[in-house]
CHARMM-style PDB file with segment names, atoms N, HN, CA, C and O in Angstrom:
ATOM      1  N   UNK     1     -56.240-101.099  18.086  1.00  0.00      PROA
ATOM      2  CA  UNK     1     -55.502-101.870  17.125  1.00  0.00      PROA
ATOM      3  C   UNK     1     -54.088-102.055  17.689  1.00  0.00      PROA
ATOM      4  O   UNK     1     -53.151-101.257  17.675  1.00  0.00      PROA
ATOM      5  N   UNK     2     -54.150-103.209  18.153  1.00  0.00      PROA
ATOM      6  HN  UNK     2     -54.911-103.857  18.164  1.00  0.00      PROA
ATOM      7  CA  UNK     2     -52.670-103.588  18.627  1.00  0.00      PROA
ATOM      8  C   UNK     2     -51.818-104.137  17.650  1.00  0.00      PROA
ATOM      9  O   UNK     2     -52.443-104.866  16.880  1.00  0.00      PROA
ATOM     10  N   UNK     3     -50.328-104.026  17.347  1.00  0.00      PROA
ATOM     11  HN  UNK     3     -49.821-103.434  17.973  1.00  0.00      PROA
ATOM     12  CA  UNK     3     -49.283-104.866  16.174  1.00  0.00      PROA
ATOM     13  C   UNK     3     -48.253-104.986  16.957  1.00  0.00      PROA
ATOM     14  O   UNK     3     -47.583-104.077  17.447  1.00  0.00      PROA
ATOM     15  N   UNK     4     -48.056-106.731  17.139  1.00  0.00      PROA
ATOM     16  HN  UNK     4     -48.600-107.470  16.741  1.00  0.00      PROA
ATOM     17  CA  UNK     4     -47.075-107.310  17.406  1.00  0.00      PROA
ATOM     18  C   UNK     4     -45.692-107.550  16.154  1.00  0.00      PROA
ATOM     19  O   UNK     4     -45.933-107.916  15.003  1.00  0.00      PROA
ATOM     20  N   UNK     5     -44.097-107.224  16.733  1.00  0.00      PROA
ATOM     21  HN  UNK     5     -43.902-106.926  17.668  1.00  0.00      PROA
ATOM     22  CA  UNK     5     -43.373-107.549  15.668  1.00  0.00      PROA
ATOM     23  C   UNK     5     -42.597-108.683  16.156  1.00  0.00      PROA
ATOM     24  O   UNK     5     -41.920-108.559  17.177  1.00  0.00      PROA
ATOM     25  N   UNK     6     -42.640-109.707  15.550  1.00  0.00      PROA
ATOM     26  HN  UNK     6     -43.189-109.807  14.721  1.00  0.00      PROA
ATOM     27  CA  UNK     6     -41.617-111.099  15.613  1.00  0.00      PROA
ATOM     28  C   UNK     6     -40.521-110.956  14.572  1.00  0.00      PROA
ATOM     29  O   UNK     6     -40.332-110.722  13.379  1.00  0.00      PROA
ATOM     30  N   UNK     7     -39.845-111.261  15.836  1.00  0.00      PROA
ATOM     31  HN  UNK     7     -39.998-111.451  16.806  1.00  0.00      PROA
ATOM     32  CA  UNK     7     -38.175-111.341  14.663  1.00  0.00      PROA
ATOM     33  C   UNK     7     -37.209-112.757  15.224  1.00  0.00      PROA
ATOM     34  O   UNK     7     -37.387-113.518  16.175  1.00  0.00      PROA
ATOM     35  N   UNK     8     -36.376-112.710  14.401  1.00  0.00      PROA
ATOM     36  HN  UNK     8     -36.231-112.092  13.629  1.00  0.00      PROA
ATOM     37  CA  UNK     8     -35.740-113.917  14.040  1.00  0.00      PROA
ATOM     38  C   UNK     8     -34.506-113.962  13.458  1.00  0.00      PROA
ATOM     39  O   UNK     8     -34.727-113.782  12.260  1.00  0.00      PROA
ATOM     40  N   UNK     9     -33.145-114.122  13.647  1.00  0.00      PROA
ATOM     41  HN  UNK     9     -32.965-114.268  14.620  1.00  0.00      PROA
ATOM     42  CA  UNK     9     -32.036-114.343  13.368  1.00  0.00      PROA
ATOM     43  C   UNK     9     -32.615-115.538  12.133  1.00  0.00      PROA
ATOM     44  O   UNK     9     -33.412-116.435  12.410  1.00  0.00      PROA
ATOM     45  N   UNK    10     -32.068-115.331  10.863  1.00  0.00      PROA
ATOM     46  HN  UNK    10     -31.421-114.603  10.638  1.00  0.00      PROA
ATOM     47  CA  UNK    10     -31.512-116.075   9.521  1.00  0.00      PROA
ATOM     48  C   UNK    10     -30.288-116.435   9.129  1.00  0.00      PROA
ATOM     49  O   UNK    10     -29.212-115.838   9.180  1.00  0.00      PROA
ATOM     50  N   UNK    11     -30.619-117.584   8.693  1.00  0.00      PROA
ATOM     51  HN  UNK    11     -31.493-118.069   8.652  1.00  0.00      PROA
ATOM     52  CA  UNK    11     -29.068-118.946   8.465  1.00  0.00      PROA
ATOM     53  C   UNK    11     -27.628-118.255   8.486  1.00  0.00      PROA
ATOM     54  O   UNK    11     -26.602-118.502   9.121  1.00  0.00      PROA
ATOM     55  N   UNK    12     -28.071-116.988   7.237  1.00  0.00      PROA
ATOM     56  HN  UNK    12     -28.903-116.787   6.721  1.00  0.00      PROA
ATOM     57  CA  UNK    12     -26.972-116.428   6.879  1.00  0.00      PROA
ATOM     58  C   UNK    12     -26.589-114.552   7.403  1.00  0.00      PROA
ATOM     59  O   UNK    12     -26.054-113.587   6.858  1.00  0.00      PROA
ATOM     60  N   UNK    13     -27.294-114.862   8.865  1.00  0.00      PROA
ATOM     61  HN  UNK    13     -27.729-115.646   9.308  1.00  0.00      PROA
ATOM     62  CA  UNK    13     -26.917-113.914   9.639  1.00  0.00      PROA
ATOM     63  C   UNK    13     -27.460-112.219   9.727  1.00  0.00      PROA
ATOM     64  O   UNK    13     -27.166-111.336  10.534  1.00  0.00      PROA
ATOM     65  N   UNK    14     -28.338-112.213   8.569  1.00  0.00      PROA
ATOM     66  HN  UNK    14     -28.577-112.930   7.914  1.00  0.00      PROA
ATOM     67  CA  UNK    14     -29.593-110.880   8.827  1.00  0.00      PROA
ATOM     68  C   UNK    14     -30.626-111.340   9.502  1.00  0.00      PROA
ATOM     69  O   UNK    14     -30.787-112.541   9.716  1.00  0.00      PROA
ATOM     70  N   UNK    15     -31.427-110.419   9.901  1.00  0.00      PROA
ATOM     71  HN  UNK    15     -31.297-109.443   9.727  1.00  0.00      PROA
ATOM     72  CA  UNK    15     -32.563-110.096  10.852  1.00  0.00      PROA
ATOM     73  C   UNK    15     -33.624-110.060  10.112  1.00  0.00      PROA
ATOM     74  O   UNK    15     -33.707-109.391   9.083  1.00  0.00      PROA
ATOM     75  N   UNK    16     -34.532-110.786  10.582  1.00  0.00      PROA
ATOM     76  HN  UNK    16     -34.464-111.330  11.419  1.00  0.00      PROA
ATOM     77  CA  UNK    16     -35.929-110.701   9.989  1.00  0.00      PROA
ATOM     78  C   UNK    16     -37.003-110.036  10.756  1.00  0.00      PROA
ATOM     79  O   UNK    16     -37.070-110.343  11.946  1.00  0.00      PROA
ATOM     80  N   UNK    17     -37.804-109.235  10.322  1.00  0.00      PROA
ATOM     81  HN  UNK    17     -37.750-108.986   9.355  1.00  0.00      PROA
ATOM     82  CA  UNK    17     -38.875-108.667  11.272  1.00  0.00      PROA
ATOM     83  C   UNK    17     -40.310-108.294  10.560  1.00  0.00      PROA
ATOM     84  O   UNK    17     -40.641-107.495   9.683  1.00  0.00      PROA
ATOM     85  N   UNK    18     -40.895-109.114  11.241  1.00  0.00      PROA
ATOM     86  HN  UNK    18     -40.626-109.763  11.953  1.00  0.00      PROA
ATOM     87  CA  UNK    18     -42.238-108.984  10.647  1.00  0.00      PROA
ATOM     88  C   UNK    18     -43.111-108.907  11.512  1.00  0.00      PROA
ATOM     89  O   UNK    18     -42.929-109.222  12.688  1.00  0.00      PROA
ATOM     90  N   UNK    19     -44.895-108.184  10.712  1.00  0.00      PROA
ATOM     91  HN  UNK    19     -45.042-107.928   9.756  1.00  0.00      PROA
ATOM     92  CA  UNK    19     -46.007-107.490  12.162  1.00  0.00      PROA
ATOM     93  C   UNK    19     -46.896-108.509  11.388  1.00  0.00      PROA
ATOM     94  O   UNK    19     -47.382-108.327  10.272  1.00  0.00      PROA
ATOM     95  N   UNK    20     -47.020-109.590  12.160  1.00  0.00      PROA
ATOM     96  HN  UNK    20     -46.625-109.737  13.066  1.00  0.00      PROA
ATOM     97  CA  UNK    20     -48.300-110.590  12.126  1.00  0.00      PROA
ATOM     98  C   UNK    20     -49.377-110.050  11.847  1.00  0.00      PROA
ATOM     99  O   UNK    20     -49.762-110.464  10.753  1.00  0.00      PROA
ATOM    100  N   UNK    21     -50.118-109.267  12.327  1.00  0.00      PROA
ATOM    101  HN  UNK    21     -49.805-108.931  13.215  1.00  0.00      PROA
ATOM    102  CA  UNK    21     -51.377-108.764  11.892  1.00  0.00      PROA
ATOM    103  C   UNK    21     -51.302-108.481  10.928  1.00  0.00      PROA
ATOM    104  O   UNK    21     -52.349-108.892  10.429  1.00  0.00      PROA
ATOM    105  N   UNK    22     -50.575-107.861   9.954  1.00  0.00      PROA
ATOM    106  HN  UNK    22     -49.724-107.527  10.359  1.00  0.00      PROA
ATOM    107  CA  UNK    22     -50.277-107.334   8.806  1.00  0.00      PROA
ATOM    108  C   UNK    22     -49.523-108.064   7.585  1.00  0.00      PROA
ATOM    109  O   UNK    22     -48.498-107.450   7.288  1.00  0.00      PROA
ATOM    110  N   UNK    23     -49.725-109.086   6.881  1.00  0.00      PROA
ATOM    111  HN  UNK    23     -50.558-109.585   7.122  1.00  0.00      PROA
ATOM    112  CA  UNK    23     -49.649-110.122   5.982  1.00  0.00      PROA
ATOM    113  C   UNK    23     -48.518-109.469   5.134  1.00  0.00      PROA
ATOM    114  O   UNK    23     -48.763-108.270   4.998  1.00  0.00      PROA
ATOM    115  N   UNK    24     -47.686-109.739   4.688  1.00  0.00      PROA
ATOM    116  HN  UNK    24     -47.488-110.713   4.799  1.00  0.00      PROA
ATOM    117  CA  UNK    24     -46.981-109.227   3.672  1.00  0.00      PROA
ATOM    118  C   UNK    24     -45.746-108.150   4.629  1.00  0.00      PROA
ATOM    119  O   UNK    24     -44.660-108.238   4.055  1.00  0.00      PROA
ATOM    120  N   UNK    25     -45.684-107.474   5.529  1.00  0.00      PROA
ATOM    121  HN  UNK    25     -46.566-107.403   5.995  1.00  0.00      PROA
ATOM    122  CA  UNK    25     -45.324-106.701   5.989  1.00  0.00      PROA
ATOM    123  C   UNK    25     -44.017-107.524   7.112  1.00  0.00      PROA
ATOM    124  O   UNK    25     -44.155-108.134   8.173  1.00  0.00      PROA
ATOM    125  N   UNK    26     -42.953-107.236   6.402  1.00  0.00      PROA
ATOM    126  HN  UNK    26     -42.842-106.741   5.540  1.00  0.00      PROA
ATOM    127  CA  UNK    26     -41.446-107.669   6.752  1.00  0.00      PROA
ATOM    128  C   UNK    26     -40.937-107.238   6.259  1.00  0.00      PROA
ATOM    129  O   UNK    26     -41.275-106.747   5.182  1.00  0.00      PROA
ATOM    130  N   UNK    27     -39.509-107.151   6.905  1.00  0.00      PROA
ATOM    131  HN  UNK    27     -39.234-107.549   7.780  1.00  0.00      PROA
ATOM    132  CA  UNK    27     -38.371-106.202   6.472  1.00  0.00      PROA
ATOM    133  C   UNK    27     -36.904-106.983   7.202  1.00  0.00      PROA
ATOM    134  O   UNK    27     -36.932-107.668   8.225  1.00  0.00      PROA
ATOM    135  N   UNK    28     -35.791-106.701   6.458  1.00  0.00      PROA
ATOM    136  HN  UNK    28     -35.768-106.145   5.627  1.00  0.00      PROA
ATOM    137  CA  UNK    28     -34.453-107.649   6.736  1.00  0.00      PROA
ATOM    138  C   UNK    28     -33.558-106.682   7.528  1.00  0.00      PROA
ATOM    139  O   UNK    28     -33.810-105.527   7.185  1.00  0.00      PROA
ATOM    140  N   UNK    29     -32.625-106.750   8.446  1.00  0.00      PROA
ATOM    141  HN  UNK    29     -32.421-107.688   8.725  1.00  0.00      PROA
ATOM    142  CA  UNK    29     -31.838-105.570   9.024  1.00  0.00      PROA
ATOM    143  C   UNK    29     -30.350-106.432   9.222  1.00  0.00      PROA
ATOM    144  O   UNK    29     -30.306-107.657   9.118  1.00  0.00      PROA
ATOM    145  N   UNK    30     -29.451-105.795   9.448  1.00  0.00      PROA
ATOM    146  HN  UNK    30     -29.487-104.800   9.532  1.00  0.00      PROA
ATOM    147  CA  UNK    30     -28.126-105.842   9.812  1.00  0.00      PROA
ATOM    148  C   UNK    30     -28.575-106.385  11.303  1.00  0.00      PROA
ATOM    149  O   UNK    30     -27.655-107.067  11.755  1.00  0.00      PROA
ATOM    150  N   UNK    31     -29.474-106.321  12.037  1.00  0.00      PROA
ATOM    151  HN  UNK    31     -30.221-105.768  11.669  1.00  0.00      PROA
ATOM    152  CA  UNK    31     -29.395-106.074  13.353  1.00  0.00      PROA
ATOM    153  C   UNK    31     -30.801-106.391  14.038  1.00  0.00      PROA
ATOM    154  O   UNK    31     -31.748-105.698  13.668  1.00  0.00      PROA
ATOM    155  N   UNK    32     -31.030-107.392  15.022  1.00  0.00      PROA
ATOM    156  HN  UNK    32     -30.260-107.955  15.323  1.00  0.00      PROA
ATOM    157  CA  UNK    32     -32.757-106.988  15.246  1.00  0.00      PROA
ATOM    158  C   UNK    32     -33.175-105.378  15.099  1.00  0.00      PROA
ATOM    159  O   UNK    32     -33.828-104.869  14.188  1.00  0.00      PROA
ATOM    160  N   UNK    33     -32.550-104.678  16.373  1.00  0.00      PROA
ATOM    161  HN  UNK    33     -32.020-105.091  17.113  1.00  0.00      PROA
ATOM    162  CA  UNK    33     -32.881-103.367  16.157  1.00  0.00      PROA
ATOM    163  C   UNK    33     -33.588-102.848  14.561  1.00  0.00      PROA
ATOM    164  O   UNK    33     -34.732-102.520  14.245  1.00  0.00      PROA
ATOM    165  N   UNK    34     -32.638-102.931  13.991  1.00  0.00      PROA
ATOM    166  HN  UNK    34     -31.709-103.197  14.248  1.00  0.00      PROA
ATOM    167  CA  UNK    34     -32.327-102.023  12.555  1.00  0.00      PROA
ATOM    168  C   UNK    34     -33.795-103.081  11.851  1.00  0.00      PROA
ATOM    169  O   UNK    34     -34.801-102.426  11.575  1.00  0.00      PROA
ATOM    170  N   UNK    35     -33.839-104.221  11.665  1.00  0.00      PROA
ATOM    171  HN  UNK    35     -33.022-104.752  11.889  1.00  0.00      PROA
ATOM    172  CA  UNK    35     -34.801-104.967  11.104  1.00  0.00      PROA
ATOM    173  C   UNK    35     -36.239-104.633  11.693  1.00  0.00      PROA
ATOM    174  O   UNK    35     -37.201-104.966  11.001  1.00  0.00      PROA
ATOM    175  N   UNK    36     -36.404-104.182  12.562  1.00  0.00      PROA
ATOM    176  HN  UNK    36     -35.623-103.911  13.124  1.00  0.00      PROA
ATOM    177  CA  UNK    36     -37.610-103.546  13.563  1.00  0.00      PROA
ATOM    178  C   UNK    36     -37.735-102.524  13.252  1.00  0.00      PROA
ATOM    179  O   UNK    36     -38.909-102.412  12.897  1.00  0.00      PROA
ATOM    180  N   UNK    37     -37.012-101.222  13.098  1.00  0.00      PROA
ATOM    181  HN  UNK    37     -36.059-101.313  13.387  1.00  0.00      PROA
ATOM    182  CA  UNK    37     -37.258-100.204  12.667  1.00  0.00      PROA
ATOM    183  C   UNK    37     -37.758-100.043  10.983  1.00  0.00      PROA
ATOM    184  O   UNK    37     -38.591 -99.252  10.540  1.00  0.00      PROA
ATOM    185  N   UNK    38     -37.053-100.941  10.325  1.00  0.00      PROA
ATOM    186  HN  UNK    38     -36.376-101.583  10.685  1.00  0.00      PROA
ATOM    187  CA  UNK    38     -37.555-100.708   9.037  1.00  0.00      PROA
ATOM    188  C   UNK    38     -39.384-101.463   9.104  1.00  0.00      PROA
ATOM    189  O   UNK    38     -40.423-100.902   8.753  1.00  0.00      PROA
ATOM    190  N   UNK    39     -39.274-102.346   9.466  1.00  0.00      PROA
ATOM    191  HN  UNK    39     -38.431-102.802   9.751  1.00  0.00      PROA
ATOM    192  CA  UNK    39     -40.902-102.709   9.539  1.00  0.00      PROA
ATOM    193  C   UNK    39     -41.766-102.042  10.191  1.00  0.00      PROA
ATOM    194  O   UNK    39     -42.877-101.912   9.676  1.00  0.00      PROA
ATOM    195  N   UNK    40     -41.476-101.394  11.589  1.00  0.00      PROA
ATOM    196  HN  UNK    40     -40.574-101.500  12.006  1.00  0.00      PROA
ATOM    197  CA  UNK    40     -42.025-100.544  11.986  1.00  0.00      PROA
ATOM    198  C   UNK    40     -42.707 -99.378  11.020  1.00  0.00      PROA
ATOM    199  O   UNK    40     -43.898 -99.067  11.047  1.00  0.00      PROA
ATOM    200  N   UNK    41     -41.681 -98.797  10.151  1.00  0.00      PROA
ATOM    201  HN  UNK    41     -40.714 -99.049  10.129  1.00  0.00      PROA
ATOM    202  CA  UNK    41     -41.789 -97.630   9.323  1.00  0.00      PROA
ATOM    203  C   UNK    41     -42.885 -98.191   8.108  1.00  0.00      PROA
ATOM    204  O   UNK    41     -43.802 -97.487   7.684  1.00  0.00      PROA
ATOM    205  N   UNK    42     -42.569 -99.785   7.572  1.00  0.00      PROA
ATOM    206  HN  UNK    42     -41.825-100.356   7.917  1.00  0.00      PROA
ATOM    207  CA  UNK    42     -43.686-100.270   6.531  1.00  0.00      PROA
ATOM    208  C   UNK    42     -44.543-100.180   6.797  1.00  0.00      PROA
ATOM    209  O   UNK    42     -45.366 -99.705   6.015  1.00  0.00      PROA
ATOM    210  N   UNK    43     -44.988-100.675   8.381  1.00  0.00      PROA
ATOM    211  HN  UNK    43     -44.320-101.061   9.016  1.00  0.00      PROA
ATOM    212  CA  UNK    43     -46.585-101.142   8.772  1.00  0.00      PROA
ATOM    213  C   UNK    43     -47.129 -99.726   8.647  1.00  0.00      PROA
ATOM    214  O   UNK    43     -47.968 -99.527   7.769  1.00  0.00      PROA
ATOM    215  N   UNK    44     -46.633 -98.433   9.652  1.00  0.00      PROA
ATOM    216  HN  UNK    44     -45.951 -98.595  10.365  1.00  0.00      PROA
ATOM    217  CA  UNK    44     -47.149 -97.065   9.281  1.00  0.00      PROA
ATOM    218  C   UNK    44     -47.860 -96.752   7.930  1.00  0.00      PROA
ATOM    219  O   UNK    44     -48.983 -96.269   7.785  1.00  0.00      PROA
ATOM    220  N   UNK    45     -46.753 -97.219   6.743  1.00  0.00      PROA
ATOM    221  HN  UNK    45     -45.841 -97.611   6.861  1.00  0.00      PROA
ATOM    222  CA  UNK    45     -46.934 -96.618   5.282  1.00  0.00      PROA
ATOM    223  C   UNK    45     -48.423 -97.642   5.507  1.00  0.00      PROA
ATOM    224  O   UNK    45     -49.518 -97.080   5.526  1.00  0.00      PROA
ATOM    225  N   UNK    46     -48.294 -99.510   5.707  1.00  0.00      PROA
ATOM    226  HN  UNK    46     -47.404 -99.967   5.691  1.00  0.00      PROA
ATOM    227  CA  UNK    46     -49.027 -99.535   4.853  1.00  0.00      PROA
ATOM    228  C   UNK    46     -50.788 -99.186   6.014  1.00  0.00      PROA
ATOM    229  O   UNK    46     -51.725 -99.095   5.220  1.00  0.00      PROA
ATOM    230  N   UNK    47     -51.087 -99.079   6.907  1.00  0.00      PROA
ATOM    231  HN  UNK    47     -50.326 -99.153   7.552  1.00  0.00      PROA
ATOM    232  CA  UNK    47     -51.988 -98.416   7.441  1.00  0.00      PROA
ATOM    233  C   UNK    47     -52.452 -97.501   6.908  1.00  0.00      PROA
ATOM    234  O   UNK    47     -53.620 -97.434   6.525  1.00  0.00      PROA
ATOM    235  N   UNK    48     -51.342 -96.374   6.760  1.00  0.00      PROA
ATOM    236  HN  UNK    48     -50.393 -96.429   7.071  1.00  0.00      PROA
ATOM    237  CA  UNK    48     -51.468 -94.856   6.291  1.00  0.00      PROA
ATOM    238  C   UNK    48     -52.402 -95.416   4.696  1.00  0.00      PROA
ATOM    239  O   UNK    48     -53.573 -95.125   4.453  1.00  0.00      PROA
ATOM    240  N   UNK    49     -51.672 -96.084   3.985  1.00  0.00      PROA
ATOM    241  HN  UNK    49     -50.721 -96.320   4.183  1.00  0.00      PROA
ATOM    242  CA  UNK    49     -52.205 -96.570   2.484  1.00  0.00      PROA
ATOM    243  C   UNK    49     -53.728 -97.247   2.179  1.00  0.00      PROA
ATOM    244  O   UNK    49     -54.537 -97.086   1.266  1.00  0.00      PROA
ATOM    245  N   UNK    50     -53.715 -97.962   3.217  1.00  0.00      PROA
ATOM    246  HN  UNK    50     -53.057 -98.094   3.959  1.00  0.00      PROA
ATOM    247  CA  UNK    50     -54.717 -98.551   3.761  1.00  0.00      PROA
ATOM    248  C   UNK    50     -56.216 -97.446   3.980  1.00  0.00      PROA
ATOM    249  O   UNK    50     -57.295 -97.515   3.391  1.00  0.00      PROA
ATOM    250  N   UNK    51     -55.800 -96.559   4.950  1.00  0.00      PROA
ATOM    251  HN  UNK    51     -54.924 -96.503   5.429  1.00  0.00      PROA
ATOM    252  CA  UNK    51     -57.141 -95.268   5.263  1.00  0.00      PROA
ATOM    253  C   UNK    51     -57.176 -94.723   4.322  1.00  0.00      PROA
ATOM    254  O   UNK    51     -58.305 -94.563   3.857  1.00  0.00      PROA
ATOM    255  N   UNK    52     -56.083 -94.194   3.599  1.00  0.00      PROA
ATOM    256  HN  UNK    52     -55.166 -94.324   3.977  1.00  0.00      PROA
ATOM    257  CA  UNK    52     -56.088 -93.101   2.446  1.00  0.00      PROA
ATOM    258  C   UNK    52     -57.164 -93.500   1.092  1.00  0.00      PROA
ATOM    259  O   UNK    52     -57.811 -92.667   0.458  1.00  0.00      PROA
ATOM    260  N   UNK    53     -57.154 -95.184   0.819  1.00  0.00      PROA
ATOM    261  HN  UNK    53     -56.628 -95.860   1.334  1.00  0.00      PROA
ATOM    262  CA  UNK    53     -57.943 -96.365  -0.134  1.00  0.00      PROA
ATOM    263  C   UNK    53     -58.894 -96.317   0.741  1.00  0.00      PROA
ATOM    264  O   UNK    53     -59.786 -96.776   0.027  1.00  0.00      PROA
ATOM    265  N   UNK    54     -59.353 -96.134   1.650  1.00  0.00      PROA
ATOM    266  HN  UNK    54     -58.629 -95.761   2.230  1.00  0.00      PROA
ATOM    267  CA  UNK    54     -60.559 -96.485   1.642  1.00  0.00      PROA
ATOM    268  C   UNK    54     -60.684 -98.129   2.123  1.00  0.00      PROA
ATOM    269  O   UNK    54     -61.694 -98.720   2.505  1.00  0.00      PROA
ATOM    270  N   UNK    55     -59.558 -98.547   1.995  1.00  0.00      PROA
ATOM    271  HN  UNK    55     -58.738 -98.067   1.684  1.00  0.00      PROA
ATOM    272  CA  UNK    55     -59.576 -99.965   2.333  1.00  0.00      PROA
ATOM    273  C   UNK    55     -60.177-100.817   3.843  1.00  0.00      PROA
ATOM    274  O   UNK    55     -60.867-101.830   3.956  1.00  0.00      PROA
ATOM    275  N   UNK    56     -59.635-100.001   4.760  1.00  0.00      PROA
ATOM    276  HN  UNK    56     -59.074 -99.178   4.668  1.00  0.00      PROA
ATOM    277  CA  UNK    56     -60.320 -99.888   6.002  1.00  0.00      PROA
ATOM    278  C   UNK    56     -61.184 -98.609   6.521  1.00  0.00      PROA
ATOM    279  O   UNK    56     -61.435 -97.527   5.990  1.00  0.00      PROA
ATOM    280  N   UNK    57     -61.524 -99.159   7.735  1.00  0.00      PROA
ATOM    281  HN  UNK    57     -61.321-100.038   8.166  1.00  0.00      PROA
ATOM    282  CA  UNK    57     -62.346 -98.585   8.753  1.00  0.00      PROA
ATOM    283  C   UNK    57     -61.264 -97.508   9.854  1.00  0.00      PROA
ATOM    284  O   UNK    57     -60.475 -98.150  10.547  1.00  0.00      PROA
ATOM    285  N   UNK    58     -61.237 -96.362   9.969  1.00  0.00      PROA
ATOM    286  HN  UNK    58     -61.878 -95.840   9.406  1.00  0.00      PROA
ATOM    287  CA  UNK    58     -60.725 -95.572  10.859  1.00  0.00      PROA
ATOM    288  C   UNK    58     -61.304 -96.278  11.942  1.00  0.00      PROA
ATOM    289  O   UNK    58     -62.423 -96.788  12.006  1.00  0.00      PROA
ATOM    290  N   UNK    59     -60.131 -96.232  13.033  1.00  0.00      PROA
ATOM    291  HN  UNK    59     -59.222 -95.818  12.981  1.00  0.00      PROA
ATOM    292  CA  UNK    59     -60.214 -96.713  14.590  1.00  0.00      PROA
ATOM    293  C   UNK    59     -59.403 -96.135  15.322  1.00  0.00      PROA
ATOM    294  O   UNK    59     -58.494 -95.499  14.789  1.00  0.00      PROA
ATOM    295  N   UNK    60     -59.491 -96.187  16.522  1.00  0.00      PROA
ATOM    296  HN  UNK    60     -60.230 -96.704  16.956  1.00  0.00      PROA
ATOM    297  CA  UNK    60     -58.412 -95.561  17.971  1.00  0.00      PROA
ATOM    298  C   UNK    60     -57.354 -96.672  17.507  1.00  0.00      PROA
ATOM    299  O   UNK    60     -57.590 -97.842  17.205  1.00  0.00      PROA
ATOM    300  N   UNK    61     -55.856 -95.853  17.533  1.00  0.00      PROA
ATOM    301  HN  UNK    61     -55.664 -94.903  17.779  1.00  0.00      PROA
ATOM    302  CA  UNK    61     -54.482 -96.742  17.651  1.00  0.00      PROA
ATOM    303  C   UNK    61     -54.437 -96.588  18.839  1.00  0.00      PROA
ATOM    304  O   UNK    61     -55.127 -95.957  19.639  1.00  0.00      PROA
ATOM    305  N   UNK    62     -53.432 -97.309  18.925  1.00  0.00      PROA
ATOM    306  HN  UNK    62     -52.871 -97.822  18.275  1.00  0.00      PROA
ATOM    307  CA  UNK    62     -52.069 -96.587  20.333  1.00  0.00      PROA
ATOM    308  C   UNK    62     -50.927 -96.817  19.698  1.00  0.00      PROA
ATOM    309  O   UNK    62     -50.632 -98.009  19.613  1.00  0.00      PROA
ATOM    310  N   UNK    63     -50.334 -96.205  19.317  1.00  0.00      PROA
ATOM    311  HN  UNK    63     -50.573 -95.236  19.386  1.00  0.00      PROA
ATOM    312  CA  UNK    63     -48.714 -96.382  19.310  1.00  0.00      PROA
ATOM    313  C   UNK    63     -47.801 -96.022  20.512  1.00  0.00      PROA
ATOM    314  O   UNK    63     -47.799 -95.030  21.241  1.00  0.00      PROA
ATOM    315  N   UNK    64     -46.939 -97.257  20.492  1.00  0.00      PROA
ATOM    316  HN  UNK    64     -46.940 -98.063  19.900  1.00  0.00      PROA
ATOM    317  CA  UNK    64     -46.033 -96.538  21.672  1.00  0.00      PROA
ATOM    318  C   UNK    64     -44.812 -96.961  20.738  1.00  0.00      PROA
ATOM    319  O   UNK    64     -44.840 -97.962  20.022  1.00  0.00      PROA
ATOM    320  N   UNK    65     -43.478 -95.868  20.852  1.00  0.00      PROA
ATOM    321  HN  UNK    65     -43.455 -95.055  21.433  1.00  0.00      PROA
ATOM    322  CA  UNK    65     -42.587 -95.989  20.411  1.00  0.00      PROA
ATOM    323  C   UNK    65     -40.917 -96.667  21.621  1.00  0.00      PROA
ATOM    324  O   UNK    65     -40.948 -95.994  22.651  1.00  0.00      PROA
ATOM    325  N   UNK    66     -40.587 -96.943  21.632  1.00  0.00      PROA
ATOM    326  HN  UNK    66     -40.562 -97.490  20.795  1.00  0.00      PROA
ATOM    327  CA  UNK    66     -39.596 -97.202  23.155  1.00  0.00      PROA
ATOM    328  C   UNK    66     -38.430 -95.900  22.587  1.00  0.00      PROA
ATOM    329  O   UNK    66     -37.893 -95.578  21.527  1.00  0.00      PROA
ATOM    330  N   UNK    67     -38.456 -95.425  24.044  1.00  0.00      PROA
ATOM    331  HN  UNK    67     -38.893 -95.687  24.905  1.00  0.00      PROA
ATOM    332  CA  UNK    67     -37.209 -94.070  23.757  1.00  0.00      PROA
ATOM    333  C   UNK    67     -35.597 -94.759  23.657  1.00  0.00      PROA
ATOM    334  O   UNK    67     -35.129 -95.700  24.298  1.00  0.00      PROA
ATOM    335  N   UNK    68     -34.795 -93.669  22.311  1.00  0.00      PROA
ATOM    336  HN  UNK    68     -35.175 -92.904  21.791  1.00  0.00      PROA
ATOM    337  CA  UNK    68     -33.816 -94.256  21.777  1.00  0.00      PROA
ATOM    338  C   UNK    68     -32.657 -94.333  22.558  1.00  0.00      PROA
ATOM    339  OT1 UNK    68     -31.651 -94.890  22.117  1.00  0.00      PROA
TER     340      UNK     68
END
């Protein structure tokens, strides 16, 4: 299970970041950085929310995190 995050500078100067595979799942930041990290942290919850329901199928991830 691979998740791509696209982000994007907005009109009025916050950060948008959102994981395509994952519908609904965006988050706004001061900063790309900062806007990446908060979505990063959603997609987790909503995965985590996701197995816990029953909603999906357990599979091999990979997460890679980039060192800070």
């Amino acid at each position: 299970m691979d998740f791509n995050i696209e982000y994007e500078q907005e009109d009025d100067g916050r950060w948008l970041a959102e994981v395509i595979e994952l519908p609904g799942v965006l988050a706004y930041g001061e900063s790309a950085d900062k806007a990446m990290v908060k979505v990063e942290a959603l997609a987790l919850r909503v995965i985590a929310e996701r197995l816990e329901h029953e909603e999906c199928r357990p599979m091999p991830i990979h997460i890679t995190l980039a060192a800070a």
